[in-house]
KEVEX-880187 format. One record per residue: residue in one letter; z, x negated, y of N, C-alpha, C, O in turn. Coordinates in steps of 0.1 Angstrom, whole numbers. Example, Ala and Ser with C-alpha at 12.3 -4.5 7.8 and 13.67 -1.06 7.14 Angstrom:
# KEVEX-880187
rest	nz	nx	ny	caz	cax	cay	cz	cx	cy	oz	ox	oy
a	78	-132	-57	78	-123	-45	78	-132	-33	85	-142	-33
s	71	-128	-22	71	-137	-11	79	-129	0	80	-134	11
//
This chain:
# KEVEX-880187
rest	nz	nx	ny	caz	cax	cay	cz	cx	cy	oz	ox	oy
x	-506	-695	-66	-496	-692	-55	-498	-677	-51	-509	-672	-47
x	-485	-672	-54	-490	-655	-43	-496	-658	-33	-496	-669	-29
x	-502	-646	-25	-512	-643	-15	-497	-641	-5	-485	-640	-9
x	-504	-641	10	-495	-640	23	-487	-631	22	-475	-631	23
x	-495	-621	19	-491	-608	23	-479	-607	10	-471	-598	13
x	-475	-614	-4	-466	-613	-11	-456	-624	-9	-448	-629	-18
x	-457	-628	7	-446	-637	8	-441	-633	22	-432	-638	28
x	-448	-624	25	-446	-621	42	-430	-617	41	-424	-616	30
x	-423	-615	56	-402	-609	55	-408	-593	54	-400	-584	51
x	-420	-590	57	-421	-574	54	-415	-569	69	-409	-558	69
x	-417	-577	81	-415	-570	93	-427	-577	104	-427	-581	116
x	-435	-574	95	-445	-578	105	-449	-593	106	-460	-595	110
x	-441	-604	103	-448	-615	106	-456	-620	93	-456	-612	84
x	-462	-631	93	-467	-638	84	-463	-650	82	-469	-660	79
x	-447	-649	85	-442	-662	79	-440	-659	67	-443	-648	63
x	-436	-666	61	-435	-668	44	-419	-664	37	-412	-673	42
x	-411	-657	30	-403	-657	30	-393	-669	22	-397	-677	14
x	-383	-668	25	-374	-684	23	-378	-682	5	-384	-691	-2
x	-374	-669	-2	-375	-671	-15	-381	-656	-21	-374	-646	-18
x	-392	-655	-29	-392	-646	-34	-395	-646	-49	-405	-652	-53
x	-387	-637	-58	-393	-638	-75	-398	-623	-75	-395	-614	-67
x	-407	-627	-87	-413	-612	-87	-410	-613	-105	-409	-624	-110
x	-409	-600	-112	-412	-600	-122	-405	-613	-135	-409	-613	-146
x	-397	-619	-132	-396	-633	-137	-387	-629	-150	-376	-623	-148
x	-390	-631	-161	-382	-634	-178	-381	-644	-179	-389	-652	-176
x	-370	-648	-185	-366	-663	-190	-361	-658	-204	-358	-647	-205
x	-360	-665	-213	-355	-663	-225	-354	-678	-231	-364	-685	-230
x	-339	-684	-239	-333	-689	-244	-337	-687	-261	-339	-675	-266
x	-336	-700	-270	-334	-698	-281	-328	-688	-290	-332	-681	-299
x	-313	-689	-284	-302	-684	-286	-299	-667	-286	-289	-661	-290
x	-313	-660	-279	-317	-649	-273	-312	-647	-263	-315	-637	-258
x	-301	-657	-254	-302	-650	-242	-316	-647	-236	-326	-652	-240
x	-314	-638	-226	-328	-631	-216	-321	-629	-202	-311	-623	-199
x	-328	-633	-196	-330	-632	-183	-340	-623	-178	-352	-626	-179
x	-337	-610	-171	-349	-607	-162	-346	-600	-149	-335	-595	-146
x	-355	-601	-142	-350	-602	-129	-368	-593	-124	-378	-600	-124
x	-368	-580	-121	-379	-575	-114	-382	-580	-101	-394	-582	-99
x	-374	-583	-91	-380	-590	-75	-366	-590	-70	-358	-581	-71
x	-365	-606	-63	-354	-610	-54	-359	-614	-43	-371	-617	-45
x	-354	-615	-30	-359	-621	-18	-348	-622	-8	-339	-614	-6
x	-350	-634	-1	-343	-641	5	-351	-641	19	-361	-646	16
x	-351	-637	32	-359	-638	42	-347	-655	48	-336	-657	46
x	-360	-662	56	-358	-673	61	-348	-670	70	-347	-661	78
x	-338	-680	66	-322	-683	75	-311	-672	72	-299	-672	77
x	-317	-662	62	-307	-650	57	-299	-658	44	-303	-667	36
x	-283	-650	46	-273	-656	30	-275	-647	25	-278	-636	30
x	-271	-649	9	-267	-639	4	-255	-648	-9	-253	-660	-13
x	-251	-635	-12	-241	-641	-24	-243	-630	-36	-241	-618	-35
x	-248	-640	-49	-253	-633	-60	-237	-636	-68	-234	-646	-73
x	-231	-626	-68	-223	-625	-81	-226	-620	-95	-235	-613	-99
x	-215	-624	-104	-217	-626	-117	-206	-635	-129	-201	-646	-127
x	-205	-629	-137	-191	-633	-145	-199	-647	-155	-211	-646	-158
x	-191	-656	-158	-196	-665	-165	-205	-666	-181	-202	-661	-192
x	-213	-671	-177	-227	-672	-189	-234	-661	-187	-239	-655	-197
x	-236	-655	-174	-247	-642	-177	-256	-651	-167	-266	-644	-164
x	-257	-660	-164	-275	-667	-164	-271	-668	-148	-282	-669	-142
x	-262	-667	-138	-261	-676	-125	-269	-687	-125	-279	-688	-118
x	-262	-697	-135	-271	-709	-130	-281	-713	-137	-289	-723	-133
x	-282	-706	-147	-300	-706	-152	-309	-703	-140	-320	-709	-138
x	-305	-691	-133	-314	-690	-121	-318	-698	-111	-328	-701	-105
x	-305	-701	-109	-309	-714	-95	-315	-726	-103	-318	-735	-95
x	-318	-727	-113	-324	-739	-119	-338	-738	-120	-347	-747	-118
x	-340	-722	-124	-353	-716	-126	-362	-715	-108	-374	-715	-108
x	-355	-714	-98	-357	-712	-85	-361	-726	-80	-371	-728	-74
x	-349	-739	-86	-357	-747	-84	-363	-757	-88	-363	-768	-84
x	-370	-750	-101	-385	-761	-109	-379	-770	-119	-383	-781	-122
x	-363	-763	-124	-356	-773	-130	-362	-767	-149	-365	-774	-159
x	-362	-755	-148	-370	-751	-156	-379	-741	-152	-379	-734	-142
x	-393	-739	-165	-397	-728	-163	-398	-716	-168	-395	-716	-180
x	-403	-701	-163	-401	-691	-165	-411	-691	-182	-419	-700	-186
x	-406	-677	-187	-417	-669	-194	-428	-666	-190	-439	-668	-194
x	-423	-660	-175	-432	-650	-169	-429	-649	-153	-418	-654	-150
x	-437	-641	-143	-430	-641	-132	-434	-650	-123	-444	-656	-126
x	-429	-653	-114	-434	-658	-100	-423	-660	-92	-414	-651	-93
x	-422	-672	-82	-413	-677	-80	-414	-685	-66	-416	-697	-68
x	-414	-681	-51	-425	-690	-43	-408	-693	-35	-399	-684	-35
x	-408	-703	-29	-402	-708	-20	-406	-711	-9	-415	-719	-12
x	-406	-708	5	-418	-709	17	-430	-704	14	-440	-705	21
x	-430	-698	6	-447	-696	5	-452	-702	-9	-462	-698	-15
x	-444	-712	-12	-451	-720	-25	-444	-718	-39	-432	-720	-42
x	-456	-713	-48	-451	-711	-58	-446	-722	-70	-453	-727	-79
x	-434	-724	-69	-425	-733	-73	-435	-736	-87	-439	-747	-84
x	-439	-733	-96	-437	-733	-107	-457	-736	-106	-463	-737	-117
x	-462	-736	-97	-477	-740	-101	-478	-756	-99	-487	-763	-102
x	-466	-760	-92	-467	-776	-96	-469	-782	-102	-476	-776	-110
x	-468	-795	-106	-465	-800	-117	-462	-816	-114	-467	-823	-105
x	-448	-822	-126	-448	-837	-124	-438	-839	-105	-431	-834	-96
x	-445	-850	-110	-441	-855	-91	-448	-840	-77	-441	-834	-69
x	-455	-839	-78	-453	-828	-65	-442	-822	-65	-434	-821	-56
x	-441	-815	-78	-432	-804	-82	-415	-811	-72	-408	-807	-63
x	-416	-819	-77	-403	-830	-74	-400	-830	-60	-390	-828	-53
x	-412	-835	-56	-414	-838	-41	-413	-825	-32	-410	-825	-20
x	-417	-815	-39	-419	-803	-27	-401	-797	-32	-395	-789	-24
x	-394	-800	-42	-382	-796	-45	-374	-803	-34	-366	-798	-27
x	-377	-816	-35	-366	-829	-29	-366	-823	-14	-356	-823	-7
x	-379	-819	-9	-381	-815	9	-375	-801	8	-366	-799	16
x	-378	-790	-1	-376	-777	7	-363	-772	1	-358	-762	5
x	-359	-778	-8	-346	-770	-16	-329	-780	-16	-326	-788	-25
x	-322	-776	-5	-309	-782	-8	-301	-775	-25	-304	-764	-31
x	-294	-784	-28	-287	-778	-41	-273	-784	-35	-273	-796	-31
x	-262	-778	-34	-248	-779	-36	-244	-776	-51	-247	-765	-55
x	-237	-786	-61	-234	-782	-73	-220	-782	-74	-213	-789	-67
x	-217	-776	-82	-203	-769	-90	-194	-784	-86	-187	-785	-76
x	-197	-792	-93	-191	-806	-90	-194	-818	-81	-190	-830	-81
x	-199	-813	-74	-207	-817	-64	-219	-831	-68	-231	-833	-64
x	-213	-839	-77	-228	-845	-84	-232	-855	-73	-244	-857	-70
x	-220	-862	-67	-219	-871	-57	-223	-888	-67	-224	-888	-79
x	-224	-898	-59	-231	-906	-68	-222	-919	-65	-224	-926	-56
x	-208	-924	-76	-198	-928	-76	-205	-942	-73	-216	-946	-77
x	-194	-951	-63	-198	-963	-58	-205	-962	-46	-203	-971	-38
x	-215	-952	-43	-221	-949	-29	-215	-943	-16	-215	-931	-14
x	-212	-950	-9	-208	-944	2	-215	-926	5	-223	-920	-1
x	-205	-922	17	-210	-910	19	-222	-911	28	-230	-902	27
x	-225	-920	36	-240	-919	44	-248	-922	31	-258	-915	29
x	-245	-935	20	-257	-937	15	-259	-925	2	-270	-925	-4
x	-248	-915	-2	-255	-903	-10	-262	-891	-1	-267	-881	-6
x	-261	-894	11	-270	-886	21	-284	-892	19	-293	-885	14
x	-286	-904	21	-296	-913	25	-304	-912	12	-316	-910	11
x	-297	-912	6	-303	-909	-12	-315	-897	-15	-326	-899	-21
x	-311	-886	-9	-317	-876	-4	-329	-875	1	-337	-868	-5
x	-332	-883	13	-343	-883	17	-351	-896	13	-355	-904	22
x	-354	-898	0	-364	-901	-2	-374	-900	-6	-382	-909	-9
x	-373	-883	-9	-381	-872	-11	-385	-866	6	-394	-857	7
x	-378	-873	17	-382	-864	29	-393	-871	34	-396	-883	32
x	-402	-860	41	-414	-869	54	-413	-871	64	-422	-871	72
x	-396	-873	68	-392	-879	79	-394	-896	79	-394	-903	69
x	-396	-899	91	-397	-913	95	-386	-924	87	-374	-922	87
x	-391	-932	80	-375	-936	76	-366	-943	89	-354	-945	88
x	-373	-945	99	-365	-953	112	-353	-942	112	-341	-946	112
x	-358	-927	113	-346	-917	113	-336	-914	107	-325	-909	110
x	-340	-920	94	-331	-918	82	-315	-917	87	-308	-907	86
x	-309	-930	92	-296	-933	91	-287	-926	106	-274	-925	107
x	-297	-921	117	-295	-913	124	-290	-896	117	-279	-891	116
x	-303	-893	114	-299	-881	105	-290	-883	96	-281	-875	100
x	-285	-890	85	-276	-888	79	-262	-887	86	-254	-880	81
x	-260	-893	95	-246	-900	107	-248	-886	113	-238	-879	112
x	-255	-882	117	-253	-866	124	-249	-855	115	-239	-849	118
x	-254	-853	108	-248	-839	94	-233	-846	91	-223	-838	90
x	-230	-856	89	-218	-855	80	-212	-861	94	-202	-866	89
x	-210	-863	107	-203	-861	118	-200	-845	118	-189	-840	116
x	-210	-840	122	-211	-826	121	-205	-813	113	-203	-802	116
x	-201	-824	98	-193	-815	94	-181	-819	88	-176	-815	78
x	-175	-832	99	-161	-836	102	-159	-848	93	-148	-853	91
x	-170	-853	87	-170	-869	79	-172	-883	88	-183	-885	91
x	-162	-890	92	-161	-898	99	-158	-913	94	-156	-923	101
x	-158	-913	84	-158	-924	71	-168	-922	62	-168	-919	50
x	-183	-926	73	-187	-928	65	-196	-938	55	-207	-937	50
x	-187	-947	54	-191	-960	45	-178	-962	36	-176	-971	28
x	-171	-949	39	-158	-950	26	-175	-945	12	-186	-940	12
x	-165	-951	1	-173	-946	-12	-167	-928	-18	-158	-921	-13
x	-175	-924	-27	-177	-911	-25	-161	-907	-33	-155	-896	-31
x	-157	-917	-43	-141	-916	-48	-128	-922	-39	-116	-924	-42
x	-133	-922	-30	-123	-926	-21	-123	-914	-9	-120	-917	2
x	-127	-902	-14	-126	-890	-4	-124	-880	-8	-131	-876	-18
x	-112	-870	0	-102	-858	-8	-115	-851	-11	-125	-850	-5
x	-112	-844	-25	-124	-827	-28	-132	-824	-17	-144	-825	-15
x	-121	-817	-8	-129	-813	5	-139	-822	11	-149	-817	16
x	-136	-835	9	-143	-846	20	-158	-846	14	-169	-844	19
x	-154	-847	1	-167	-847	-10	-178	-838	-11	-190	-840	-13
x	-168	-824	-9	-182	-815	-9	-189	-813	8	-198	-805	9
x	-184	-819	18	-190	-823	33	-199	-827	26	-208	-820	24
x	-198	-840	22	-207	-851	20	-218	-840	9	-229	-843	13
x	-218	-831	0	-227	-828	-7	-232	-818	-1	-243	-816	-6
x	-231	-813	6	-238	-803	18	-246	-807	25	-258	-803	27
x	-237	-820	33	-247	-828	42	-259	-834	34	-270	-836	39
x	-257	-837	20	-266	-841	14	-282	-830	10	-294	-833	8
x	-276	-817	10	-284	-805	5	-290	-801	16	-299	-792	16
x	-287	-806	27	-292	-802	41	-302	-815	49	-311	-814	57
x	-298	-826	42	-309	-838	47	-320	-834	49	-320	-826	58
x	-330	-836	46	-344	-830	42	-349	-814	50	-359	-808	47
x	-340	-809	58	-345	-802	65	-349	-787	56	-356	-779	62
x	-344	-782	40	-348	-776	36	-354	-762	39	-352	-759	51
x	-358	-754	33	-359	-740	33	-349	-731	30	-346	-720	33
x	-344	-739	21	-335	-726	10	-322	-736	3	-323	-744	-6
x	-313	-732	11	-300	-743	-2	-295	-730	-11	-293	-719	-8
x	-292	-737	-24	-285	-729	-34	-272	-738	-39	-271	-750	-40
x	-264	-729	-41	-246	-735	-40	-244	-728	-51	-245	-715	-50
x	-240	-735	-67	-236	-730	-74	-218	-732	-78	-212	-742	-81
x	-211	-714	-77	-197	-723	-75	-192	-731	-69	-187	-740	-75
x	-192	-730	-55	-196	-744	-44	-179	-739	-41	-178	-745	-29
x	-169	-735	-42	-154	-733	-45	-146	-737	-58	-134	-739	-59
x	-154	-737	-67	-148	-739	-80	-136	-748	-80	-126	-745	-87
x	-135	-759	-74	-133	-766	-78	-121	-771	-65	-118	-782	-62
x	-117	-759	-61	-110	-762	-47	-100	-753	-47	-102	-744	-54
x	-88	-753	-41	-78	-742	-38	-79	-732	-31	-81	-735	-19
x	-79	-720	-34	-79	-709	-21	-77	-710	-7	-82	-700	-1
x	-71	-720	1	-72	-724	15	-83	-733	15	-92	-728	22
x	-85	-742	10	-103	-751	9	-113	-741	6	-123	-738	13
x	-110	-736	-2	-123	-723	-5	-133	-718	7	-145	-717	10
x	-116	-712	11	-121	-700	25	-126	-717	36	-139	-718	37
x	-123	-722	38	-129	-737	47	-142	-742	45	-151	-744	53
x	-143	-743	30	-157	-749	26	-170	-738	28	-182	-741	30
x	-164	-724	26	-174	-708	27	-178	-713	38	-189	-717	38
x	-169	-715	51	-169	-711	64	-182	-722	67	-193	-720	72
x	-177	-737	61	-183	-750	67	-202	-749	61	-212	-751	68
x	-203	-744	46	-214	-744	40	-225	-732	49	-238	-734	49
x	-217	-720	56	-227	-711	64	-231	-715	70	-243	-716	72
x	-220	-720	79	-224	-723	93	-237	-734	96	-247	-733	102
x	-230	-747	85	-242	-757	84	-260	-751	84	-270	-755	90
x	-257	-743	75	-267	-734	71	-278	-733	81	-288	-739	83
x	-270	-719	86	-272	-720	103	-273	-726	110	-279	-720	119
x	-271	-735	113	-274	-747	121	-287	-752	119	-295	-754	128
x	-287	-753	107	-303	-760	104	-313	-750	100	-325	-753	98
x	-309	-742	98	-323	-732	101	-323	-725	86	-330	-715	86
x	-316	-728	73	-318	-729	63	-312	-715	55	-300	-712	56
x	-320	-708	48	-315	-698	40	-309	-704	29	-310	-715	25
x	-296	-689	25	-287	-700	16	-283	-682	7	-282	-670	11
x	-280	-690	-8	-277	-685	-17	-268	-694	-26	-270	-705	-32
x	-258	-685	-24	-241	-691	-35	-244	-679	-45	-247	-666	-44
x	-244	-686	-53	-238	-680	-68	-227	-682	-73	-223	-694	-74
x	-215	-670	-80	-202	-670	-82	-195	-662	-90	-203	-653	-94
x	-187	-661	-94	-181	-650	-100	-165	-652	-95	-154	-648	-100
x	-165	-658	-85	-149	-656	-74	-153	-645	-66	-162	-643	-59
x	-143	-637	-69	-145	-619	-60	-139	-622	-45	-143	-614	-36
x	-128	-635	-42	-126	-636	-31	-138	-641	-18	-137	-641	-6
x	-149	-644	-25	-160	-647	-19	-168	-637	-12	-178	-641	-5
x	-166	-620	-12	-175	-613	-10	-169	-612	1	-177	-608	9
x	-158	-613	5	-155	-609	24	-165	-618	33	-170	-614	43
x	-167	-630	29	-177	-637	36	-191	-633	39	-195	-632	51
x	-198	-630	29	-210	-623	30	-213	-610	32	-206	-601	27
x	-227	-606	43	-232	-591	45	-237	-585	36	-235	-573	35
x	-245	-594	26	-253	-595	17	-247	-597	4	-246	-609	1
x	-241	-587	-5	-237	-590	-18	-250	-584	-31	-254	-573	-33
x	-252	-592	-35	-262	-588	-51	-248	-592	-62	-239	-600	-61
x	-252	-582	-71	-247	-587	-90	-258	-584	-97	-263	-573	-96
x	-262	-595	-103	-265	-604	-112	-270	-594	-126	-282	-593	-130
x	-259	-587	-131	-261	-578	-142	-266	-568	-137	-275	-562	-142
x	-262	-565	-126	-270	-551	-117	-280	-552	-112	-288	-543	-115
x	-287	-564	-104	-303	-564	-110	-309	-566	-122	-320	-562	-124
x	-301	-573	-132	-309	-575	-144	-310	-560	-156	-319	-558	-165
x	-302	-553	-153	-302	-536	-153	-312	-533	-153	-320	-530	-162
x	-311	-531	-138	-324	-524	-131	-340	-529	-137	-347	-521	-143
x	-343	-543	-136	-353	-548	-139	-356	-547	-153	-367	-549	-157
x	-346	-544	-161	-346	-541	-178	-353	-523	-179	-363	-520	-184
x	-346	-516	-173	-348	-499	-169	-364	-500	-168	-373	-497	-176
x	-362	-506	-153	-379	-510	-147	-391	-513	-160	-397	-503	-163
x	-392	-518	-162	-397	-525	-177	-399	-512	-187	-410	-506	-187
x	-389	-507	-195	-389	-494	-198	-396	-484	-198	-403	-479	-206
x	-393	-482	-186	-397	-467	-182	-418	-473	-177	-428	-466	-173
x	-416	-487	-180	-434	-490	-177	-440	-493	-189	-452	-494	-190
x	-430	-495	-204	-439	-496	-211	-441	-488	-220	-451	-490	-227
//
């Protein structure tokens, strides 16, 4: 695991930051490469990493969370370095600190919307007495009121409520939203941006969308591209070896 001081927000405290990579290569059969010299995310800060399709968006969020691992590099979430896990921890500390919003939301047909919330925490170290409390509150919260309808019986929009509230159960550190619009009309879009921050915020939770929709960057303070750090971090490299 990095030392404190390589996870500190760099303003003085010694909290841990929501997300930090250092150094990290990934490489593909195929020769795709991935590299990335240092990203960071300070606790409850967004950002929005853009990027055009197949240049490694969602290879990253997968690599961020323990879905695969790196070449090389370093990778800590709260403080914990994702990738010194192994097995079931790895799992367990993914299921508590990391919401995922996906492209398709990856809702779980036949299950009501409380019970693919509920689903969620059974990776949490909340009480299970709380469970059905907390789930009834996030997805009230973000305007789901049916919830014992099943997850095909609720419009797009309704669905990705329900997968947010799901990525937010567990009280995370850090949600990552890949294409978390794709799959919506330009009036939903701008709705779902609005609904996924705020949530965010609410719960305390740093958040990173990955996209290659340009209408997404009015939302965020914080814009990164994707080929523009991996540039940089290519140069970097370079001019060190």
């Amino acid at each position: 695991m990095a030392n404190a001081s390589d996870n500190s927000s760099g303003t003085g405290s010694s909290t841990p930051l929501a997300l930090n990579i250092r150094e990290l290569t990934f490489r593909y059969g195929t020769g795709f490469e991935l590299r990335l010299n240092a990203l960071q995310l300070a606790r409850g800060e967004e950002m929005l990493l853009m990027g055009k399709s197949g240049c490694g968006k969602s290879t990253l969020l997968q690599l961020i969370a323990g879905l695969i691992d790196p070449g090389a590099g370093s990778i800590t979430v709260g403080g914990q370095d994702m990738h010194a896990l192994r097995g079931a921890a790895r799992d367990h500390f993914r299921g508590r600190s990391v919401g995922m919003v996906f492209q398709t939301f990856n809702l779980l047909q036949g299950f009501s919307a409380r019970e693919n919330v509920l689903v969620a925490m059974l990776m949490s170290d909340m009480p299970k007495q709380e469970w059905h409390a907390r789930a009834d509150a996030l997805l009230r919260s973000l305007g789901i009121e049916r919830l014992d309808a099943r997850a095909e019986e609720l419009s797009v929009g309704q669905q990705q409520r329900v997968a947010i509230a799901r990525a937010l159960a567990c009280r995370p550190t850090l949600v990552l939203a890949d294409e978390p619009t794709a799959s919506l009309d330009p009036d939903n879009a701008v709705i779902a941006v609005r609904i996924l921050r705020d949530a965010c915020r609410e719960q305390g939770a740093a958040l990173l969308v990955v996209s290659h929709d340009p209408s997404l960057e009015a939302h965020f303070a914080r814009r990164e591209r994707l080929d523009a750090l991996h540039a940089s971090s290519a140069a970097m490299s370079g001019a060190t070896s």
